[in-house]
C-alpha positions as CSV (number, residue, x, y, z in Angstrom):
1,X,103.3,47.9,117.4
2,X,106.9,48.6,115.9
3,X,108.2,45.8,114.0
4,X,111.5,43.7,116.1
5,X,114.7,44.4,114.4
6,X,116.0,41.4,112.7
7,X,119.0,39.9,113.9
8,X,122.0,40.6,111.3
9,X,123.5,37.2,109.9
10,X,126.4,37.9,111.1
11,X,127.1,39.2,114.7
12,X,131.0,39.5,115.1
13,X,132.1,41.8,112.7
14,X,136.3,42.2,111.7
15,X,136.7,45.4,109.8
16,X,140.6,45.2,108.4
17,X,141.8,48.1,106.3
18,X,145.3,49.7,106.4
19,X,144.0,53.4,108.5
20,X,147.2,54.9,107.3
21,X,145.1,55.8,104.3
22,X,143.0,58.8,104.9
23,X,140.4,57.6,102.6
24,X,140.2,53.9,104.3
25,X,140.2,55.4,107.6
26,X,136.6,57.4,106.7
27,X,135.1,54.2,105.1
28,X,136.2,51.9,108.6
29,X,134.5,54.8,110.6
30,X,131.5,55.0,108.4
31,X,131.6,51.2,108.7
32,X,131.9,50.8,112.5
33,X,129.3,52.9,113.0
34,X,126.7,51.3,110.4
35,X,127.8,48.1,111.8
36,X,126.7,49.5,115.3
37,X,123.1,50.5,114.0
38,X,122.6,46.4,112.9
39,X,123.0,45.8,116.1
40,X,126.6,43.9,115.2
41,X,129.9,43.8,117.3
42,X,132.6,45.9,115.5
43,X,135.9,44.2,116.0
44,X,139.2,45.6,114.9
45,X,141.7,43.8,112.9
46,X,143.9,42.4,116.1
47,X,140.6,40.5,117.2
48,X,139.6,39.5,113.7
49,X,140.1,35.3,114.1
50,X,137.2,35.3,116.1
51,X,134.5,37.0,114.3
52,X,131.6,35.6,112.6
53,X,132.9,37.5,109.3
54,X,135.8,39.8,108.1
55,X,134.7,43.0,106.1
56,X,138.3,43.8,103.9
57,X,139.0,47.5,102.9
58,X,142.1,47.9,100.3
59,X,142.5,46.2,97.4
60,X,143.9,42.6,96.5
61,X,147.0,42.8,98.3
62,X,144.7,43.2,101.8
63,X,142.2,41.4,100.8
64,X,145.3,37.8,100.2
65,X,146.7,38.8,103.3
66,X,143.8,39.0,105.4
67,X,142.6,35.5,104.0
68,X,145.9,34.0,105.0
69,X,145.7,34.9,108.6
70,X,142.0,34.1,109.0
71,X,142.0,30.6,106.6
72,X,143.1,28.3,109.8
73,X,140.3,30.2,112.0
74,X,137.4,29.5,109.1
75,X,136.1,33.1,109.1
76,X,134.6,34.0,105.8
77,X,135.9,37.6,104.6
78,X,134.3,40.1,102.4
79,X,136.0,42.7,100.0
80,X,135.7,46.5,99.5
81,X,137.5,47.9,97.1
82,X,139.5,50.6,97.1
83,X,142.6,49.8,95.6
84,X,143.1,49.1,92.0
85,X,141.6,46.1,90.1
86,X,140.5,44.2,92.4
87,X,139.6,40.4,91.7
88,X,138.7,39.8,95.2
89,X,137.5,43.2,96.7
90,X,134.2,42.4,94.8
91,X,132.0,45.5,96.3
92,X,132.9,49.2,95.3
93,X,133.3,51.8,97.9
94,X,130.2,54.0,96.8
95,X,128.0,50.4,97.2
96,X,130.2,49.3,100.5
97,X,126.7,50.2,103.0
98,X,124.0,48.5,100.4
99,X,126.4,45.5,100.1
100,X,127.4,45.0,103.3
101,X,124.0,45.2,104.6
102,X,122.6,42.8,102.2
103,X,125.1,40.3,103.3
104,X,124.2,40.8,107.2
105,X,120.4,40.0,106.3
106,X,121.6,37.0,104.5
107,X,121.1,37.5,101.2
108,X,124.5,37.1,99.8
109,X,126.5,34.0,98.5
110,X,129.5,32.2,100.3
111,X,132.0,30.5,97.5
112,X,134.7,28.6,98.6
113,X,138.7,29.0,96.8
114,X,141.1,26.6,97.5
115,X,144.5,27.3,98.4
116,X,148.2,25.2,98.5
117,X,150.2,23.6,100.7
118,X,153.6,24.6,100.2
119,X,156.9,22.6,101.4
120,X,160.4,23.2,100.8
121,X,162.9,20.4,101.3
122,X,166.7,20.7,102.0
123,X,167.6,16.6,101.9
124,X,165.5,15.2,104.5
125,X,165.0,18.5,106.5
126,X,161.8,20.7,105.3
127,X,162.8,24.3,105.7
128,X,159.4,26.1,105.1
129,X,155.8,25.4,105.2
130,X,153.7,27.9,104.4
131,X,150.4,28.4,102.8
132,X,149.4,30.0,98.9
133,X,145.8,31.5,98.1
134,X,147.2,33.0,94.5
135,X,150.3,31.1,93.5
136,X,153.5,29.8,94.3
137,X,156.4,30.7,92.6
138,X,160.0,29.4,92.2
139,X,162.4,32.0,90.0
140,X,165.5,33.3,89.8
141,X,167.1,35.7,92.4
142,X,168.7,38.9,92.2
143,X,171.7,38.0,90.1
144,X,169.0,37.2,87.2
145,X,170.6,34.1,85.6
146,X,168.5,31.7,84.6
147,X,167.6,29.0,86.5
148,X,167.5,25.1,85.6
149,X,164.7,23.1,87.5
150,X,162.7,19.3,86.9
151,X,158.9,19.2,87.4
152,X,156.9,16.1,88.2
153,X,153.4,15.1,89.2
154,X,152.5,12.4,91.0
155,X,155.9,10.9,90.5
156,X,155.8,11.1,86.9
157,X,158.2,13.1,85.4
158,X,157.1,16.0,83.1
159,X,159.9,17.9,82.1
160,X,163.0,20.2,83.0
161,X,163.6,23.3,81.7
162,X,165.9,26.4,82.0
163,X,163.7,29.7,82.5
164,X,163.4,32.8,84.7
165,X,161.1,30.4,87.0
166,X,157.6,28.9,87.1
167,X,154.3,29.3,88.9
168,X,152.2,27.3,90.1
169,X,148.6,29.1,90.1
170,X,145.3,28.2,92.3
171,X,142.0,29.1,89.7
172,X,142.3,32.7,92.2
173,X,145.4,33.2,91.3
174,X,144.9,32.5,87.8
175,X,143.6,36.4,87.3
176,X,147.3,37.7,89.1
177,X,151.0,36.7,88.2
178,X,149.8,34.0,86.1
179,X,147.8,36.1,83.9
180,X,150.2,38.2,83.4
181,X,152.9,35.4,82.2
182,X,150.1,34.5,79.4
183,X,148.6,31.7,81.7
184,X,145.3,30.6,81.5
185,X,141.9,32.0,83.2
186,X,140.4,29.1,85.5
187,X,137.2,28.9,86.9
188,X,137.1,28.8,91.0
189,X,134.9,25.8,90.3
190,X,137.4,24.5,88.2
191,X,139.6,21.5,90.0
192,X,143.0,22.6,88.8
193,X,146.3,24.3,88.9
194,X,148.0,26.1,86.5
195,X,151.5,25.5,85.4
196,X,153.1,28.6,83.9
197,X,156.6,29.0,82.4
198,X,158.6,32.2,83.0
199,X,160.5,33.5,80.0
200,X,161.8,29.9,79.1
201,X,164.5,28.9,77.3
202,X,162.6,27.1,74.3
203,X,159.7,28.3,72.1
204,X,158.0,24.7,73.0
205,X,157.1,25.4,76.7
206,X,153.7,26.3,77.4
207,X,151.3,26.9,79.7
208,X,149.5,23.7,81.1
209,X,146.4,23.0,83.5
210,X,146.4,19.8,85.5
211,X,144.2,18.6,88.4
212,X,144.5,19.8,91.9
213,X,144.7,16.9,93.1
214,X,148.1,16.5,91.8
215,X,151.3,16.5,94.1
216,X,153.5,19.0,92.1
217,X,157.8,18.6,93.1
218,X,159.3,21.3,91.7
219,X,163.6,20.1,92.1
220,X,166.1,22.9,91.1
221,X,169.1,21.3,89.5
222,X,171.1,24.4,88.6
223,X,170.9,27.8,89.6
224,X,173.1,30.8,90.9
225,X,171.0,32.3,92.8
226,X,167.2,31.1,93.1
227,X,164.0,31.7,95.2
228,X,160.5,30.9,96.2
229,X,157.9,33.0,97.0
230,X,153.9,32.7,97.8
231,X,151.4,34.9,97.7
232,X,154.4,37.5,97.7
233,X,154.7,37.1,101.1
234,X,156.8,34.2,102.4
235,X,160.1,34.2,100.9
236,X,163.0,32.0,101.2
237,X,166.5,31.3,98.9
238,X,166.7,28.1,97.6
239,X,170.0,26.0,96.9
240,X,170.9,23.2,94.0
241,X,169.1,20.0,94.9
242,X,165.8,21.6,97.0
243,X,162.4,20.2,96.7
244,X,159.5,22.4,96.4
245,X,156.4,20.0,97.2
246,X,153.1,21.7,96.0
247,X,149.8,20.1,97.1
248,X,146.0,21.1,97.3
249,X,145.2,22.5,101.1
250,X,142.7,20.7,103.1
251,X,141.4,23.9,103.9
252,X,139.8,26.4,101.8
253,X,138.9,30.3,101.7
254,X,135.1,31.6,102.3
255,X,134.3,34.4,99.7
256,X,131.3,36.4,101.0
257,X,129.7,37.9,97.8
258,X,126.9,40.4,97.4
259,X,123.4,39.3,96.0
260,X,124.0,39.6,91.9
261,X,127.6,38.4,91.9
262,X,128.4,36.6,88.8
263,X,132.5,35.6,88.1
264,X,132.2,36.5,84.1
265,X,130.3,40.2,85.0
266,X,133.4,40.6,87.2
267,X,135.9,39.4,84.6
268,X,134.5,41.4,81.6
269,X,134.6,44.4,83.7
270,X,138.2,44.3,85.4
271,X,139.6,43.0,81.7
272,X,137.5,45.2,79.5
273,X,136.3,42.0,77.4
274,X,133.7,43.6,74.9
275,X,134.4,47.1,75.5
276,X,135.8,48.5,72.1
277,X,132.6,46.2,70.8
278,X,129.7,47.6,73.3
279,X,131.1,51.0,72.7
280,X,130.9,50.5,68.7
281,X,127.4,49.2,69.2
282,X,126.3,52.5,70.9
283,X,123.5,54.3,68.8
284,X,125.2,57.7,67.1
Protein backbone atom coordinates (compact mmCIF):
# COMPACT_ATOMS: atom_id res chain seq x y z
CA UNK A 1 0.00 0.00 0.00
CA UNK A 2 1.19 3.66 -0.87
CA UNK A 3 2.43 5.49 2.05
CA UNK A 4 -0.36 8.61 3.33
CA UNK A 5 1.10 11.97 2.54
CA UNK A 6 1.96 13.70 5.67
CA UNK A 7 0.18 16.69 6.52
CA UNK A 8 2.55 19.89 5.99
CA UNK A 9 3.13 21.94 9.40
CA UNK A 10 1.81 24.51 8.09
CA UNK A 11 -1.59 24.66 6.16
CA UNK A 12 -2.34 28.41 5.36
CA UNK A 13 0.37 29.58 3.39
CA UNK A 14 0.97 33.86 2.64
CA UNK A 15 3.39 34.14 -0.19
CA UNK A 16 4.29 38.18 -0.17
CA UNK A 17 6.77 39.36 -2.78
CA UNK A 18 6.53 42.66 -4.84
CA UNK A 19 5.35 40.76 -8.61
CA UNK A 20 6.43 43.91 -10.30
CA UNK A 21 9.73 42.21 -10.38
CA UNK A 22 9.98 39.73 -13.12
CA UNK A 23 12.23 37.58 -11.23
CA UNK A 24 9.93 37.50 -7.90
CA UNK A 25 7.00 36.95 -9.94
CA UNK A 26 8.70 33.35 -11.39
CA UNK A 27 9.77 32.36 -7.80
CA UNK A 28 5.83 33.19 -6.30
CA UNK A 29 4.54 31.01 -9.28
CA UNK A 30 7.14 28.27 -8.71
CA UNK A 31 6.04 28.69 -5.11
CA UNK A 32 2.29 28.59 -5.39
CA UNK A 33 2.43 25.71 -7.24
CA UNK A 34 4.99 23.67 -4.90
CA UNK A 35 2.86 24.84 -2.09
CA UNK A 36 -0.16 23.16 -3.95
CA UNK A 37 1.68 19.69 -4.29
CA UNK A 38 2.08 19.74 -0.01
CA UNK A 39 -1.25 19.76 -0.11
CA UNK A 40 -1.11 23.60 1.55
CA UNK A 41 -3.52 26.69 0.86
CA UNK A 42 -1.65 29.34 -1.18
CA UNK A 43 -2.87 32.74 0.02
CA UNK A 44 -1.83 35.98 -1.55
CA UNK A 45 -0.49 38.90 0.26
CA UNK A 46 -4.11 40.75 0.83
CA UNK A 47 -5.19 37.53 2.87
CA UNK A 48 -1.87 37.10 4.58
CA UNK A 49 -3.10 37.91 8.57
CA UNK A 50 -4.79 34.78 8.53
CA UNK A 51 -2.39 32.27 7.52
CA UNK A 52 -0.70 29.73 9.53
CA UNK A 53 2.75 31.24 8.10
CA UNK A 54 4.07 34.07 5.72
CA UNK A 55 6.70 32.94 3.05
CA UNK A 56 8.65 36.62 2.26
CA UNK A 57 10.27 37.10 -1.24
CA UNK A 58 12.53 40.45 -1.60
CA UNK A 59 14.95 41.41 0.52
CA UNK A 60 15.03 43.26 4.01
CA UNK A 61 12.97 46.05 3.19
CA UNK A 62 9.88 43.26 2.41
CA UNK A 63 10.75 41.17 4.62
CA UNK A 64 10.35 44.62 7.87
CA UNK A 65 7.39 45.46 6.22
CA UNK A 66 5.67 42.39 5.97
CA UNK A 67 6.49 41.70 9.77
CA UNK A 68 4.91 44.95 10.76
CA UNK A 69 1.59 44.20 9.20
CA UNK A 70 1.45 40.63 10.43
CA UNK A 71 3.08 41.23 14.17
CA UNK A 72 -0.57 42.11 15.76
CA UNK A 73 -2.02 38.91 13.83
CA UNK A 74 0.92 36.42 15.40
CA UNK A 75 1.77 34.86 12.05
CA UNK A 76 5.29 33.71 11.95
CA UNK A 77 6.99 34.79 8.46
CA UNK A 78 9.80 33.23 6.58
CA UNK A 79 12.47 35.02 4.29
CA UNK A 80 13.69 34.37 0.63
CA UNK A 81 16.18 36.35 -0.45
CA UNK A 82 16.47 38.01 -3.36
CA UNK A 83 17.43 41.41 -2.70
CA UNK A 84 20.70 42.43 -1.40
CA UNK A 85 22.20 41.48 2.01
CA UNK A 86 19.66 40.28 3.57
CA UNK A 87 19.72 39.81 7.56
CA UNK A 88 16.35 38.54 7.67
CA UNK A 89 15.67 36.81 4.23
CA UNK A 90 17.71 33.93 5.72
CA UNK A 91 17.08 31.21 2.68
CA UNK A 92 18.66 31.90 -0.91
CA UNK A 93 16.56 31.77 -3.94
CA UNK A 94 18.41 28.60 -5.55
CA UNK A 95 17.55 26.72 -1.80
CA UNK A 96 13.86 28.59 -1.62
CA UNK A 97 11.93 24.73 -2.51
CA UNK A 98 14.46 22.57 -0.07
CA UNK A 99 13.95 25.18 2.68
CA UNK A 100 10.66 25.90 2.44
CA UNK A 101 9.73 22.30 2.46
CA UNK A 102 11.84 21.44 5.37
CA UNK A 103 9.95 24.05 7.32
CA UNK A 104 6.33 22.64 6.26
CA UNK A 105 7.51 19.03 7.59
CA UNK A 106 8.59 20.73 10.70
CA UNK A 107 11.95 20.62 10.88
CA UNK A 108 12.87 24.17 11.09
CA UNK A 109 13.29 26.62 14.16
CA UNK A 110 10.88 29.50 15.26
CA UNK A 111 13.09 32.56 17.15
CA UNK A 112 11.29 35.22 18.49
CA UNK A 113 12.69 39.36 17.87
CA UNK A 114 11.36 41.88 19.90
CA UNK A 115 10.20 45.07 18.62
CA UNK A 116 9.30 48.84 20.19
CA UNK A 117 6.72 50.70 21.14
CA UNK A 118 6.95 54.02 19.88
CA UNK A 119 5.10 57.37 21.23
CA UNK A 120 5.38 60.87 20.27
CA UNK A 121 4.15 63.50 22.68
CA UNK A 122 3.07 67.13 21.83
CA UNK A 123 2.30 68.43 25.76
CA UNK A 124 -0.32 66.11 26.87
CA UNK A 125 -1.53 65.11 23.33
CA UNK A 126 0.37 61.89 21.76
CA UNK A 127 0.59 62.49 18.10
CA UNK A 128 1.89 59.04 16.83
CA UNK A 129 2.03 55.54 17.91
CA UNK A 130 3.45 53.28 15.84
CA UNK A 131 5.49 50.17 16.05
CA UNK A 132 9.74 49.60 15.32
CA UNK A 133 11.15 46.02 14.41
CA UNK A 134 14.83 47.66 13.37
CA UNK A 135 15.07 51.01 15.06
CA UNK A 136 13.69 54.22 15.82
CA UNK A 137 15.20 57.17 14.94
CA UNK A 138 14.98 60.90 15.79
CA UNK A 139 17.38 63.33 13.43
CA UNK A 140 17.50 66.31 11.81
CA UNK A 141 15.27 67.31 8.81
CA UNK A 142 15.83 68.61 5.53
CA UNK A 143 17.45 71.98 6.41
CA UNK A 144 20.35 69.74 7.99
CA UNK A 145 21.15 71.79 11.13
CA UNK A 146 21.91 70.05 13.94
CA UNK A 147 19.62 69.21 16.32
CA UNK A 148 19.85 69.66 20.33
CA UNK A 149 17.85 66.82 22.29
CA UNK A 150 17.95 65.21 26.27
CA UNK A 151 17.84 61.43 26.77
CA UNK A 152 16.70 59.70 29.88
CA UNK A 153 15.93 56.15 31.10
CA UNK A 154 13.74 55.27 33.51
CA UNK A 155 13.59 58.91 34.67
CA UNK A 156 17.19 59.24 35.18
CA UNK A 157 18.72 61.57 33.15
CA UNK A 158 21.67 60.54 30.83
CA UNK A 159 22.69 63.20 28.83
CA UNK A 160 21.93 66.01 26.11
CA UNK A 161 23.67 66.37 23.19
CA UNK A 162 23.78 68.41 19.87
CA UNK A 163 24.08 65.84 16.80
CA UNK A 164 22.55 64.97 13.40
CA UNK A 165 20.15 62.63 15.64
CA UNK A 166 20.15 59.25 17.45
CA UNK A 167 18.83 55.78 17.15
CA UNK A 168 17.53 53.77 19.14
CA UNK A 169 18.24 49.97 17.80
CA UNK A 170 16.23 46.53 18.71
CA UNK A 171 19.30 43.51 18.66
CA UNK A 172 17.50 43.15 14.66
CA UNK A 173 18.17 46.25 14.01
CA UNK A 174 21.51 46.33 15.30
CA UNK A 175 22.84 44.74 11.76
CA UNK A 176 20.97 48.03 9.76
CA UNK A 177 21.21 51.86 10.40
CA UNK A 178 22.94 51.25 13.65
CA UNK A 179 25.66 49.33 12.13
CA UNK A 180 26.24 51.60 9.94
CA UNK A 181 26.61 54.66 12.51
CA UNK A 182 29.47 52.35 14.27
CA UNK A 183 26.94 50.84 16.80
CA UNK A 184 27.24 47.66 18.28
CA UNK A 185 26.25 44.00 17.00
CA UNK A 186 23.60 42.44 19.62
CA UNK A 187 22.53 39.11 19.87
CA UNK A 188 18.52 38.51 19.36
CA UNK A 189 18.88 36.76 22.61
CA UNK A 190 20.38 39.60 23.99
CA UNK A 191 17.88 41.85 26.29
CA UNK A 192 18.91 45.29 25.03
CA UNK A 193 18.72 48.30 22.96
CA UNK A 194 21.25 50.16 21.47
CA UNK A 195 21.86 53.84 21.82
CA UNK A 196 23.72 55.25 18.83
CA UNK A 197 24.82 58.83 18.31
CA UNK A 198 24.64 60.43 14.88
CA UNK A 199 27.61 62.64 13.89
CA UNK A 200 27.68 64.31 17.42
CA UNK A 201 28.96 67.35 18.38
CA UNK A 202 31.79 66.02 20.87
CA UNK A 203 34.42 63.32 20.45
CA UNK A 204 33.11 61.85 24.02
CA UNK A 205 29.71 60.46 22.81
CA UNK A 206 29.54 56.92 22.17
CA UNK A 207 27.63 54.17 21.46
CA UNK A 208 25.94 52.57 24.55
CA UNK A 209 23.73 49.24 25.18
CA UNK A 210 21.15 49.34 28.01
CA UNK A 211 18.39 46.86 28.86
CA UNK A 212 15.18 46.59 27.09
CA UNK A 213 13.37 46.91 29.70
CA UNK A 214 14.23 50.48 29.94
CA UNK A 215 11.65 53.38 29.11
CA UNK A 216 13.85 55.57 26.77
CA UNK A 217 12.30 59.65 26.50
CA UNK A 218 13.99 61.06 23.92
CA UNK A 219 12.99 65.36 24.48
CA UNK A 220 14.20 67.74 21.69
CA UNK A 221 15.08 71.08 23.08
CA UNK A 222 16.33 72.82 20.05
CA UNK A 223 16.06 72.17 16.57
CA UNK A 224 15.12 73.93 13.12
CA UNK A 225 13.78 71.46 11.60
CA UNK A 226 13.70 67.77 13.19
CA UNK A 227 12.04 64.25 12.56
CA UNK A 228 11.32 60.76 13.62
CA UNK A 229 11.26 57.89 11.69
CA UNK A 230 10.81 53.88 12.32
CA UNK A 231 11.63 51.22 10.46
CA UNK A 232 11.71 53.90 7.63
CA UNK A 233 8.36 53.82 7.34
CA UNK A 234 6.31 56.05 9.73
CA UNK A 235 7.42 59.50 9.54
CA UNK A 236 6.35 62.49 11.38
CA UNK A 237 8.06 66.36 12.05
CA UNK A 238 8.71 67.03 15.33
CA UNK A 239 8.70 70.55 17.16
CA UNK A 240 10.95 72.04 20.25
CA UNK A 241 9.60 70.45 23.42
CA UNK A 242 8.20 66.83 21.93
CA UNK A 243 8.57 63.60 23.71
CA UNK A 244 9.68 60.59 21.95
CA UNK A 245 8.71 57.67 24.54
CA UNK A 246 10.55 54.37 23.53
CA UNK A 247 9.55 51.18 25.24
CA UNK A 248 9.99 47.24 24.72
CA UNK A 249 6.61 45.82 22.72
CA UNK A 250 4.57 43.33 24.43
CA UNK A 251 4.57 41.67 21.34
CA UNK A 252 7.27 40.11 19.46
CA UNK A 253 8.21 38.79 15.76
CA UNK A 254 8.20 34.85 14.85
CA UNK A 255 11.39 34.16 12.67
CA UNK A 256 10.85 30.82 10.80
CA UNK A 257 14.42 29.54 10.08
CA UNK A 258 15.55 26.56 8.07
CA UNK A 259 17.10 23.42 9.78
CA UNK A 260 21.12 24.52 10.18
CA UNK A 261 20.45 28.13 10.85
CA UNK A 262 23.09 29.54 13.07
CA UNK A 263 23.12 33.70 13.69
CA UNK A 264 27.21 33.85 13.57
CA UNK A 265 27.28 31.49 10.03
CA UNK A 266 24.88 34.23 8.93
CA UNK A 267 26.94 37.16 10.26
CA UNK A 268 30.41 35.94 8.92
CA UNK A 269 28.83 35.54 5.59
CA UNK A 270 26.80 38.87 5.03
CA UNK A 271 29.98 40.89 6.74
CA UNK A 272 32.86 38.81 5.22
CA UNK A 273 34.37 38.22 8.85
CA UNK A 274 37.36 35.85 8.05
CA UNK A 275 37.41 36.14 4.45
CA UNK A 276 40.79 37.75 3.53
CA UNK A 277 42.07 35.07 6.34
CA UNK A 278 40.11 31.72 4.92
CA UNK A 279 41.20 32.82 1.57
CA UNK A 280 45.04 33.22 2.80
CA UNK A 281 44.70 29.75 4.31
CA UNK A 282 43.78 28.15 0.97
CA UNK A 283 46.51 25.56 -0.06
CA UNK A 284 48.58 27.05 -3.32
Amino acid sequence: MPTAAVAPRYGRVAMIGKPSSAEIAASLRELRAFLGARGCEALDAERASSADLAIVIGGDGTMLAAARDLVRHHVPLVGINQGRVGFMTDIGQSDMLAGVGAILEGRGSVEERSLLDAEILRGEKSILRTLALNEAVLGKGAQGRLIEFSLSLDGEYVYTLRADGVIVATPTGSTAYAMSAQGPILHPAVPALALVPLNPHTLSARPVSVSDRSVIEIVLLRAMDARAHFDGFALTDMAEGDRLLLRRSADTVRFVHPPGYRYFATLREKLRWSEALEKHSEPE
